[in-house]
KOLZADREN-469781 format. One line per 5 residues: number of its first residue (from 1); their letters; for each residue y, z, x of C-alpha. Coordinates in steps of 0.02 Angstrom, whole numbers, plus 32768, in hexadecimal, padded with zeros to 4 digits. Each point is the difference from the previous one (the first is absolute). Example, Ala and Ser with C-alpha at 12.3 -4.5 7.8 and 13.67 -1.06 7.14 Angstrom:
1> as> 7F1F,8186,8267  80AC,7FDF,8045
# end
This chain:
1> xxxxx> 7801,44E9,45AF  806D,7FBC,8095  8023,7F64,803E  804E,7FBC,80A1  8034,7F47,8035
6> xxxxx> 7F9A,7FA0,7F7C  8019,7F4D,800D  7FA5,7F75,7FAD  8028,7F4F,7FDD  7FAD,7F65,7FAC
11> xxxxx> 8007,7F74,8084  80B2,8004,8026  804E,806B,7F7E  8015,80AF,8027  7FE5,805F,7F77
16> xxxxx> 8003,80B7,804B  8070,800E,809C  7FD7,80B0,8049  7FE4,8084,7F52  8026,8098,8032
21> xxxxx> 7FEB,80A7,7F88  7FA3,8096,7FBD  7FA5,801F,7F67  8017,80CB,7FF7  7F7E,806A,7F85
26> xxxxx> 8049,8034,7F53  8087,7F5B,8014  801D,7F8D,7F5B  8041,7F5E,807E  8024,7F51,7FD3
31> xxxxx> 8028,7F6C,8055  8063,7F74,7FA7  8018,7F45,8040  801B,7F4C,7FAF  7F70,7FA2,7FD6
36> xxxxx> 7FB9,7FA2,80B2  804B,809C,805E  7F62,8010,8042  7FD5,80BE,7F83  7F3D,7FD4,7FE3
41> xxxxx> 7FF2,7FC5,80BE  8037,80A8,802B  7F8A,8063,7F7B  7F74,7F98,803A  800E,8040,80BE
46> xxxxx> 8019,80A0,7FC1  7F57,800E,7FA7  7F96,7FB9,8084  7FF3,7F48,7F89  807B,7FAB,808A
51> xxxxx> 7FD9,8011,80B1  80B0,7FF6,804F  803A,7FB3,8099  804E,806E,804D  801A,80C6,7FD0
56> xxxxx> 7FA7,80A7,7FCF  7FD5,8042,7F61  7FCB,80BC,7FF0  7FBD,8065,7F61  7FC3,809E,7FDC
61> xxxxx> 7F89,8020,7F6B  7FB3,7F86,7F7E  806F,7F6A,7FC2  8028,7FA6,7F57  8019,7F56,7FFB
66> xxxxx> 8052,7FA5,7F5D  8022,7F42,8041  8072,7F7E,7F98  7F73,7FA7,7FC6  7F95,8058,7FA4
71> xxxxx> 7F49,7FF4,802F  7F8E,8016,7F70  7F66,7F99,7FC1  8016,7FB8,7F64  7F4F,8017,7FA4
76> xxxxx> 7FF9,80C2,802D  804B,8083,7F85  8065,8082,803E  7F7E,8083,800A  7F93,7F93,805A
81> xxxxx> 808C,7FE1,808A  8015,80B9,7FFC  7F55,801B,8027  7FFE,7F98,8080  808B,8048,8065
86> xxxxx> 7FBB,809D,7FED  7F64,7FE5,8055  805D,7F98,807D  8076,808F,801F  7F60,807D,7FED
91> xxxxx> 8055,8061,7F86  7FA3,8092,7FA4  8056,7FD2,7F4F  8086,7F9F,7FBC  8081,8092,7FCC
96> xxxxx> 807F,7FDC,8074  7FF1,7F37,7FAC  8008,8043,7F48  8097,805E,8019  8065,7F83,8052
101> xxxxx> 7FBD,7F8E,7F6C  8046,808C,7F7C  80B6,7FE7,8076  7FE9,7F59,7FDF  7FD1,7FF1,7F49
106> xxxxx> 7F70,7F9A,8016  7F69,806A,7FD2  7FE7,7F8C,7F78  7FC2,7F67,804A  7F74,8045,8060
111> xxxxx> 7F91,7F96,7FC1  806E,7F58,8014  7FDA,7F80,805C  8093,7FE4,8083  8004,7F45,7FE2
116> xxxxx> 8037,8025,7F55  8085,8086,8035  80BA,7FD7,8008  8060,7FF8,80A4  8046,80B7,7FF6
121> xxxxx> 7F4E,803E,7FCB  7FB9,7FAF,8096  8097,8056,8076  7FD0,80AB,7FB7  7F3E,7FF1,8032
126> xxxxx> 8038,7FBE,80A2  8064,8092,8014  7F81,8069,7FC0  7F8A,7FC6,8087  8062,801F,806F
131> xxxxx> 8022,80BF,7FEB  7F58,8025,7FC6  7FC6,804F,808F  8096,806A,800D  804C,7FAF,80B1
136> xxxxx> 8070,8063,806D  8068,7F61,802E  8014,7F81,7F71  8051,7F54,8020  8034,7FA4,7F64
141> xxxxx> 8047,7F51,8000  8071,7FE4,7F5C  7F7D,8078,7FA1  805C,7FEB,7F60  8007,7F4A,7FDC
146> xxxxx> 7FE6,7FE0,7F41  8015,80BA,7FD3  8050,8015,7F6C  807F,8089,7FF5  7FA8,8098,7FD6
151> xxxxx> 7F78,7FCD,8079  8086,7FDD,8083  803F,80C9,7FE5  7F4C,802A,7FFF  7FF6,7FB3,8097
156> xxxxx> 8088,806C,805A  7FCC,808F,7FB3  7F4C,7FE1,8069  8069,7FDE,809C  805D,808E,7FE3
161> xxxxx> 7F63,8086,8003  7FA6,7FA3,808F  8095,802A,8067  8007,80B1,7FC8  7F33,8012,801E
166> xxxxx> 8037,7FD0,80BA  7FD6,7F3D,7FF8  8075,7F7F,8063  8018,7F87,7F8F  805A,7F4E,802C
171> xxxxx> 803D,7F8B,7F73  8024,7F46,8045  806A,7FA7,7F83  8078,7F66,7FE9  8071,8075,7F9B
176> xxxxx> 806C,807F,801B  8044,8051,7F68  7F61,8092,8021  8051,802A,8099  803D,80B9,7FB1
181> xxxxx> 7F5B,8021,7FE7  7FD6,8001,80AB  8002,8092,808C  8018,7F78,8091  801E,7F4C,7FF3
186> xxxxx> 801E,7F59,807F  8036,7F66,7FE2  7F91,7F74,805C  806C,7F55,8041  7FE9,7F8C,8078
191> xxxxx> 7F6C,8047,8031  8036,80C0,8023  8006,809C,7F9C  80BA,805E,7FDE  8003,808F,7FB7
196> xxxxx> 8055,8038,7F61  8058,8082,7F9D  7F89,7FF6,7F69  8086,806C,7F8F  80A0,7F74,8029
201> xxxx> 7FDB,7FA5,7F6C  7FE7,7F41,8022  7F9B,7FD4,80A0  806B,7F68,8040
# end
């Protein structure tokens, strides 16, 4: 994925001011930001959901999206949403979704209804959705809110071998204490992207 001069802005607040970078194959990335710093704006454009005002996006290969808010319907189990990404993806199978679901620890609640699912349950078949069709580029927008902490490893673990299978993988978060976990990492402010030394410790 690369991007040049992206700018957007809602009325008269400029939320991107001219984003500028590279998502490279087999690259664990993150960008980190305060809340308001305009992260989801920028993952939006990025997946096609935003049209921006100004700006290129390019991508090679099939993309993953994981948004903030998770999108599920509340009177379908999880099979049943599983299902229906797989014939909306036109998958052959659902391997690729039981295996991440194994990562995960969630093979259990197939059968649950995801109004009846906690918060982190409901992050982990978002997530799930997500990679199901195996993306090449997968954009994931504080993926592991309400993870607990063995989920949260599991988690990494999963980013960890879709970077070594050759994925680009881009973690947008309000935090920054994941940052040596990263292969590349930039901090967005004021509307622009810096970039970081992910192994300095604190991202300031």
């Amino acid at each position: 994925m690369e991007v040049r001069g992206l700018h957007h802005s809602y009325r008269r607040r400029r939320v991107l001011r001219g984003i500028d970078f590279a998502l490279r194959p087999a690259v664990l990335a993150g960008i980190v930001g305060e809340n308001g710093a305009g992260k989801s704006t920028l993952l939006k454009a990025l997946s096609g959901e935003l049209r921006p005002d100004r700006g290129t996006v390019g991508r090679r290969g099939s993309l993953g999206y994981c948004p903030q808010t998770v999108v599920l319907d509340d009177a379908f189990t999880v099979r049943q949403h599983l299902d229906l990404f797989r014939a909306a993806f036109r998958l052959p199978d659902l391997r690729r979704a039981h295996e991440v679901l194994e990562t995960l620890a969630f093979t259990e609640y197939l059968d649950e209804r995801a109004g009846l699912l906690s918060g982190g349950s409901r992050q982990k078949l978002n997530l799930t959705l997500a990679l199901m069709h195996d993306p090449d580029v997968l954009l994931l927008d504080e993926p592991y809110q309400g993870f607990d902490w063995e989920t949260y490893l599991r988690f990494w673990e999963l980013a960890g071998a879709l970077r070594d299978a050759g994925r680009s993988v881009l973690v947008v978060s309000h935090l920054a204490y994941d940052a040596g976990r990263l292969d590349e990492l930039w901090r967005l402010r004021e509307g622009g992207l810096t970039r970081q030394d992910p192994r300095a410790g604190e991202v300031t």
